[in-house]
MMTF fields as JSON, N, C-alpha, C and O atoms, coordinates in Angstrom:
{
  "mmtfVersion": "1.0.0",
  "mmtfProducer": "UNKNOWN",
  "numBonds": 335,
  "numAtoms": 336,
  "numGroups": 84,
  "numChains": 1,
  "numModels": 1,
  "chainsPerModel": [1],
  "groupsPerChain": [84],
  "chainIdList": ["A"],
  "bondAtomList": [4, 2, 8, 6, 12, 10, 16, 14, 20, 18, 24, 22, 28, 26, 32, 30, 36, 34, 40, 38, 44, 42, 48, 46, 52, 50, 56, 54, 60, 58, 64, 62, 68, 66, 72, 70, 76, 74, 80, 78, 84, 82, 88, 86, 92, 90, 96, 94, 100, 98, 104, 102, 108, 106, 112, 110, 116, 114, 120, 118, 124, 122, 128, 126, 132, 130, 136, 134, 140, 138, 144, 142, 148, 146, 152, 150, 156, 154, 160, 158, 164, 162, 168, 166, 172, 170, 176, 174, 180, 178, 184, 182, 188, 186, 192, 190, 196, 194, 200, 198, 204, 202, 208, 206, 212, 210, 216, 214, 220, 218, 224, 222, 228, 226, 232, 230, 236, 234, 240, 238, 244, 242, 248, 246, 252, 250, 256, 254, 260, 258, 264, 262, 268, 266, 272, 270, 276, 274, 280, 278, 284, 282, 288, 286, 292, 290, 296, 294, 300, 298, 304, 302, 308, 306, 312, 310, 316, 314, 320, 318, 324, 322, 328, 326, 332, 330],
  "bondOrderList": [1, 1, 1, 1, 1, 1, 1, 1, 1, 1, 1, 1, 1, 1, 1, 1, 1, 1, 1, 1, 1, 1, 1, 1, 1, 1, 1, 1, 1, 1, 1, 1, 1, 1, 1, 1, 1, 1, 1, 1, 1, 1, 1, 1, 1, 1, 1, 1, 1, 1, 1, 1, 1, 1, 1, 1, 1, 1, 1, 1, 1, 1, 1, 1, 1, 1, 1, 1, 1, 1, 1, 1, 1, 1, 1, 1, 1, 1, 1, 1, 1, 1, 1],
  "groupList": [{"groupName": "UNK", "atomNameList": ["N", "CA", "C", "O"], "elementList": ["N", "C", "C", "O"], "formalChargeList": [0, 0, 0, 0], "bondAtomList": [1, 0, 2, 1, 3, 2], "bondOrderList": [1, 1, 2], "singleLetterCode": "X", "chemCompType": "L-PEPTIDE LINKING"}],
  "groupTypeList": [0, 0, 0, 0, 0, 0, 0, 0, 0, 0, 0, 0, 0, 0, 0, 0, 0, 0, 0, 0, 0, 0, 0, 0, 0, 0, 0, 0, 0, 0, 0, 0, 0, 0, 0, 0, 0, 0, 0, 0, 0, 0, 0, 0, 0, 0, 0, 0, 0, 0, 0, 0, 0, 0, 0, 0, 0, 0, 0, 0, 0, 0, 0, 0, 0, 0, 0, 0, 0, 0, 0, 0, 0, 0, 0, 0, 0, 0, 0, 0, 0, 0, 0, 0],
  "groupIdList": [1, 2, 3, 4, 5, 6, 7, 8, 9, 10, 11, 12, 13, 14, 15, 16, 17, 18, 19, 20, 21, 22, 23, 24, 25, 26, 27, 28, 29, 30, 31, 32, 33, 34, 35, 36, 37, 38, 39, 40, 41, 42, 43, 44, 45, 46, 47, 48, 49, 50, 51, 52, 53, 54, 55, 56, 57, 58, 59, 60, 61, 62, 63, 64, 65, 66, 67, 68, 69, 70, 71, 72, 73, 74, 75, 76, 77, 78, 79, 80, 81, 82, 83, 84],
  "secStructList": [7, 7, 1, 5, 7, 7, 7, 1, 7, 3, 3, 3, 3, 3, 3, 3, 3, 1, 7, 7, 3, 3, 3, 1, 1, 1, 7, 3, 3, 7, 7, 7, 6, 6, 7, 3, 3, 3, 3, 7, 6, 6, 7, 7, 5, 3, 3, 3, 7, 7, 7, 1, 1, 1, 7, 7, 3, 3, 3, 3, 3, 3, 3, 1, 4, 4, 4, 6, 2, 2, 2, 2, 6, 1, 7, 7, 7, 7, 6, 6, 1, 1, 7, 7],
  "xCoordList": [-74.668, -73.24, -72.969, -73.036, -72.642, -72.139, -71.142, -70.505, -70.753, -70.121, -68.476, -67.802, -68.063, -66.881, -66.244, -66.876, -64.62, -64.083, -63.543, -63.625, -62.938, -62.492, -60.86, -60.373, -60.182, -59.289, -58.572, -58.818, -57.174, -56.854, -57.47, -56.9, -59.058, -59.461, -60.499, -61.219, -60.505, -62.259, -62.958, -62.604, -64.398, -65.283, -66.718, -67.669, -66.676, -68.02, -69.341, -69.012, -69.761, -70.936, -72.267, -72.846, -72.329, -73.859, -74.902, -74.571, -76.03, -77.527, -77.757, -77.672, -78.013, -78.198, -79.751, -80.381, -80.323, -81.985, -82.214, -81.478, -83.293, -83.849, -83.063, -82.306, -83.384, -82.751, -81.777, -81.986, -80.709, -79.929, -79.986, -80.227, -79.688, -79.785, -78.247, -77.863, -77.282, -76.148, -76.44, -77.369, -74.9, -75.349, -73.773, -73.031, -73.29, -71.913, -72.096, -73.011, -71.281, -71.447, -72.307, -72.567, -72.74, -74.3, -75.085, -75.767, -75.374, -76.589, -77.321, -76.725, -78.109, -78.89, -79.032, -79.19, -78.932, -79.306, -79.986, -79.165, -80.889, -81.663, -81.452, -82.591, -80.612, -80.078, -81.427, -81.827, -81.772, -82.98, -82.037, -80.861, -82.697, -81.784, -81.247, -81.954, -80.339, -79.205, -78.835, -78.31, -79.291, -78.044, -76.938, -76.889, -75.778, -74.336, -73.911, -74.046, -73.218, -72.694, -70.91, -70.594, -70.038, -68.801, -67.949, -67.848, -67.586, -67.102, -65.709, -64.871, -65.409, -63.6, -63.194, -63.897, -61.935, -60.729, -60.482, -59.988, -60.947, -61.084, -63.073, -63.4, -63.594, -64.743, -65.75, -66.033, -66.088, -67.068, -68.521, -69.225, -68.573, -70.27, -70.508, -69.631, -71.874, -72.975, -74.09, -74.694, -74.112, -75.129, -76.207, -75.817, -77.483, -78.058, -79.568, -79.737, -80.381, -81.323, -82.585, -82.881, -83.461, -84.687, -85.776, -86.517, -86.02, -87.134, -86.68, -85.598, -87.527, -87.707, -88.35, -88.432, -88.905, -89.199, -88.599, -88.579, -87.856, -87.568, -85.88, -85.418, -84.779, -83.7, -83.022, -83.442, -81.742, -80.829, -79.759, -79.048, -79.522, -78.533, -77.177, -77.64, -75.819, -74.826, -73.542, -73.216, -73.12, -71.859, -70.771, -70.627, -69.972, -69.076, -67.242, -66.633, -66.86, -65.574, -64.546, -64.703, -63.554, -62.531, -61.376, -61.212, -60.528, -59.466, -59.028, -59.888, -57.257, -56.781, -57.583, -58.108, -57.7, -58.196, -57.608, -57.865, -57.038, -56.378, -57.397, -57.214, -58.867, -59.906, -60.497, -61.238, -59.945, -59.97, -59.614, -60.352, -58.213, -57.539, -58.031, -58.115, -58.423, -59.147, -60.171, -60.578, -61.05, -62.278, -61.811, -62.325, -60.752, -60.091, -60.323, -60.589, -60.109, -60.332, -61.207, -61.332, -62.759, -64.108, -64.287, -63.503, -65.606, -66.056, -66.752, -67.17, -67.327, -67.952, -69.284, -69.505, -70.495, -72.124, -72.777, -72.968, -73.222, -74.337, -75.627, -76.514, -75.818, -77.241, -77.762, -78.066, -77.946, -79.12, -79.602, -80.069, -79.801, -81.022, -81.953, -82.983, -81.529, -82.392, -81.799, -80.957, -81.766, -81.411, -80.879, -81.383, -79.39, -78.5, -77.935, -76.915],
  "yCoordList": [-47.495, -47.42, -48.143, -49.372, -47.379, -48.076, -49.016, -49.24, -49.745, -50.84, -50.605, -49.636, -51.732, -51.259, -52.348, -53.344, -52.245, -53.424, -52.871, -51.67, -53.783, -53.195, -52.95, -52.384, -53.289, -53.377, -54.676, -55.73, -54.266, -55.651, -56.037, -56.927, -55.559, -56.013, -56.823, -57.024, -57.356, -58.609, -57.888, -57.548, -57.602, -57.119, -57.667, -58.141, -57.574, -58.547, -57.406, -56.243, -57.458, -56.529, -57.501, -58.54, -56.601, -56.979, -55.695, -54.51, -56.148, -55.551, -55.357, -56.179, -54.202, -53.708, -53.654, -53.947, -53.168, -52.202, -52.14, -51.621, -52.734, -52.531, -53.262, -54.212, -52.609, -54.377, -53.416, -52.217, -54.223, -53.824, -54.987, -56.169, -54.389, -55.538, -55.017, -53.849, -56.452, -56.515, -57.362, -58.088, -56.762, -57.219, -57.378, -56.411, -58.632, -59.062, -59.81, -59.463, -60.573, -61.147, -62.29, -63.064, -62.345, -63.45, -63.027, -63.506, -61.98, -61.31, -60.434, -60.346, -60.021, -59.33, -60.497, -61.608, -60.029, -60.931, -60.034, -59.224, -59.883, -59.145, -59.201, -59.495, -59.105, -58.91, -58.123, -56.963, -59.288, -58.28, -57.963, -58.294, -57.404, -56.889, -58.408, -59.323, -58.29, -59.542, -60.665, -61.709, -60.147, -60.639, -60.255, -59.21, -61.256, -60.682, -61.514, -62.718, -60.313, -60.975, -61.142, -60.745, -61.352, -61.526, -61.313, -62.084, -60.458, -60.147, -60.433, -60.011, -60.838, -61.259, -60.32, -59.465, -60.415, -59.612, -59.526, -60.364, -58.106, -58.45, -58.44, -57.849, -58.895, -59.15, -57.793, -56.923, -57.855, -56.292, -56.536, -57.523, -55.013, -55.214, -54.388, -53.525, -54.024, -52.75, -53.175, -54.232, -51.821, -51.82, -50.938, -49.849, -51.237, -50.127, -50.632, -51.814, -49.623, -49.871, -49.843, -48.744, -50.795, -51.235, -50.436, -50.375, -49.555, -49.172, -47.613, -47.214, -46.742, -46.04, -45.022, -43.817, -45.707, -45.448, -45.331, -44.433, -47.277, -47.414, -47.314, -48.188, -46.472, -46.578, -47.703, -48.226, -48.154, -49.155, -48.827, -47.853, -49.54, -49.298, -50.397, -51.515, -50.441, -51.459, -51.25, -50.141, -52.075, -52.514, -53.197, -54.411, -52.279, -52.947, -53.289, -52.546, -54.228, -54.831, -55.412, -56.405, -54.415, -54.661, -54.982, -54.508, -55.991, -57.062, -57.015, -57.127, -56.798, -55.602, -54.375, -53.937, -53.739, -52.061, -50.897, -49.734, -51.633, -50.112, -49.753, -49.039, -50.744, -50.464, -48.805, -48.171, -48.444, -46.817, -45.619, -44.989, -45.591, -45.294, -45.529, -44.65, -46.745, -46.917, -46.386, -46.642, -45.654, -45.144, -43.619, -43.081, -43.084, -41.803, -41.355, -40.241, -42.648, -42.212, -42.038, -41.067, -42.732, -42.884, -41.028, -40.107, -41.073, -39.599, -39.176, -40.054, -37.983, -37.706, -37.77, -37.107, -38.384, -38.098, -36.972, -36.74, -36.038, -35.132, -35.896, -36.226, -36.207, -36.468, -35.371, -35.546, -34.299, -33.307, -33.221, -32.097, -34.171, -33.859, -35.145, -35.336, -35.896, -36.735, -38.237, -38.016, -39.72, -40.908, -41.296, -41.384, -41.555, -41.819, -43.359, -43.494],
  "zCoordList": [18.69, 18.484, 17.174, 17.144, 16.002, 15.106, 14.941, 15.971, 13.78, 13.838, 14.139, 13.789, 14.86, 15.474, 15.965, 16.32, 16.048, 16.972, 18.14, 18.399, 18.927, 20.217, 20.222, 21.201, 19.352, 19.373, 19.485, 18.899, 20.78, 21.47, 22.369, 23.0, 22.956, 23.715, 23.57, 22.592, 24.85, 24.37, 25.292, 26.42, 24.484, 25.88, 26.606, 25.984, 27.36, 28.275, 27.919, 28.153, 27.764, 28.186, 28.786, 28.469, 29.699, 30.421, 30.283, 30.26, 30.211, 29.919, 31.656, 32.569, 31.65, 33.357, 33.506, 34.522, 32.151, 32.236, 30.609, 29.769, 30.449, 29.272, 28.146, 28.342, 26.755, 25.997, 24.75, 24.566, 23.981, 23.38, 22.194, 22.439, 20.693, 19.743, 19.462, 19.527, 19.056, 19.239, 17.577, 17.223, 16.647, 15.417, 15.209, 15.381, 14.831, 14.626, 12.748, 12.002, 12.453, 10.978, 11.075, 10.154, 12.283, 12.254, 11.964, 11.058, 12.547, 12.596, 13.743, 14.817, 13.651, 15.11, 15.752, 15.247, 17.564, 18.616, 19.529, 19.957, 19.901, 20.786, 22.151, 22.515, 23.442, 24.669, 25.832, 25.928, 26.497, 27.599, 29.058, 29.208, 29.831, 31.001, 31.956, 32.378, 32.023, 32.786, 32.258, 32.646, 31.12, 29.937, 29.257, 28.608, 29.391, 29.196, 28.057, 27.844, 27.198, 25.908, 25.706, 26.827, 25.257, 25.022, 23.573, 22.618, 23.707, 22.328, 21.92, 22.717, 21.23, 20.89, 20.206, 19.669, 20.172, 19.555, 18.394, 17.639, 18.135, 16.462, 15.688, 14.659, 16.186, 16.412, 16.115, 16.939, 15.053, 14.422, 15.346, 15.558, 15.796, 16.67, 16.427, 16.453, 16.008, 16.498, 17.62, 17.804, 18.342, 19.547, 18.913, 18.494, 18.782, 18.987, 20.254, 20.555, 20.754, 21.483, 20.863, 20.395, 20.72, 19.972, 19.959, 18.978, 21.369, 21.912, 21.558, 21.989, 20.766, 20.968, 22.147, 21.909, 23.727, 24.678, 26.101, 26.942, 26.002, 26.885, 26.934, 26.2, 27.609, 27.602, 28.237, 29.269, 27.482, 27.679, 28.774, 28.525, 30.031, 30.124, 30.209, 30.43, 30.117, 29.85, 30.987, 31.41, 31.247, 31.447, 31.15, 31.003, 31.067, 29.988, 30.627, 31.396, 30.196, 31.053, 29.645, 28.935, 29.615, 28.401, 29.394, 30.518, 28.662, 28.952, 27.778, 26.904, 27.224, 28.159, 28.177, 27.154, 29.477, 29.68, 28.066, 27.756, 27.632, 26.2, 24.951, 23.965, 25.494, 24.713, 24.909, 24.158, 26.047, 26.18, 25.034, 24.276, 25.243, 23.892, 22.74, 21.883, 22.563, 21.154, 21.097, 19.964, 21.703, 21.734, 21.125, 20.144, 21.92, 21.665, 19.78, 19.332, 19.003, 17.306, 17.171, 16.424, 17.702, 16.839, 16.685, 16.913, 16.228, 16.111, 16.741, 17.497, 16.981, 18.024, 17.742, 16.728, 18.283, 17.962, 18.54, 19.734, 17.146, 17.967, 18.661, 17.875, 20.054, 20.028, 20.651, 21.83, 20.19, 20.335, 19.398, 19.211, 18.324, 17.205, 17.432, 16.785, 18.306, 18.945, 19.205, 20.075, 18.923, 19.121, 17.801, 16.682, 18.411, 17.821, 17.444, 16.768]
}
């Protein structure tokens, strides 16, 4: 997932399965499964998944919920030409 904010929302994400590198103006942080990260408002992130093998999966919890809507602008990804 390219770089992005959430809007007005803050979002929790937790690592369910497999691992996710999370890259804010620090830097990459590498996330293994049942690990949960917190993102603020305002707050630039990219997700992407490390493993070319093993798939990631996430859960994710936005406060306020209108981080929905904001999703509505991004663009759409082809992934049928492979990992996106």
């Amino acid at each position: 997932m390219g770089e992005h904010d959430h809007g007005a929302s803050e979002a929790l994400v937790a690592v369910v399965s497999g691992r996710v590198e999370v890259r804010d103006d620090e830097g990459p942080v590498t996330l293994d499964a049942g690990t949960v990260a917190v993102m603020s408002v305002g707050e630039r992130v990219s997700l992407r998944n490390p493993s070319d093998s093993e798939p990631a999966e996430l859960l994710a919890v936005f406060s306020p919920p209108g981080f929905v809507e904001h999703l509505e602008s991004w663009p759409v990804v082809d992934r049928s030409a492979g990992r996106a």
